[in-house]
N, C-alpha and C positions, 0 to 999 in steps of 0.2 A: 504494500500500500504506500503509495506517492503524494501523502498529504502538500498542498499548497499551503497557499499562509493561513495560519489558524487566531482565532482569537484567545488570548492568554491576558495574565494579569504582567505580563512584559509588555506585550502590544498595544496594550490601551494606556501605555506610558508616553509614547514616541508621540511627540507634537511636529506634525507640519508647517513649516512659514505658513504668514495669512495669504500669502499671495501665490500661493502652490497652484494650480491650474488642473482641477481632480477631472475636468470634462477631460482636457486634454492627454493627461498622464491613462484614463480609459478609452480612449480612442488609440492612440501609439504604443502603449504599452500593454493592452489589452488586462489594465485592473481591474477587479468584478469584486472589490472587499475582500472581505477573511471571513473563512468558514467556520463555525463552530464547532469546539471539542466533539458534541454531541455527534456533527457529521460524522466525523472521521471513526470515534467511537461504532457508530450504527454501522459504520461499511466492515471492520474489522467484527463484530458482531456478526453479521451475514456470513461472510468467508469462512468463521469458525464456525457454524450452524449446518446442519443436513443441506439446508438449502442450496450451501455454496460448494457442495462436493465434487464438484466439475470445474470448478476454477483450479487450474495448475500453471505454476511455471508463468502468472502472467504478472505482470505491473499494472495494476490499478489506482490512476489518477484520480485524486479528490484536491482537485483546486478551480471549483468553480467554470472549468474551461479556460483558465489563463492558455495550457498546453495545446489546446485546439484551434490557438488563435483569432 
């Protein structure tokens, strides 16, 4: 599992200048926010479940689609 950025009591410390340009930093950089613990939690929950018994051998991204572009 390939968590993206997650939200933590580290990340809700980082302050932005006021003049950061968040449309633009999600247009070019493709930002979509931070996902929460629970995400990534719930996906590692599946995997280890009956459910996820057919998943092998793969990388599974949990970051909102930053990697899909």
């Amino acid at each position: 599992i390939a968590p993206g950025g997650v939200t933590t009591r580290l990340t809700k410390t980082v302050e932005f200048p006021d003049d950061v340009d968040f449309e633009l930093l999600m247009r070019y950089a493709g930002y979509r926010g931070l996902g929460e613990p629970e995400d990534i939690a719930g996906l590692f929950a599946f995997v280890a479940s009956d459910d996820g018994r057919n998943i092998h051998g793969a990388i599974l991204s949990s970051d909102l689609g930053i990697t899909a572009g």
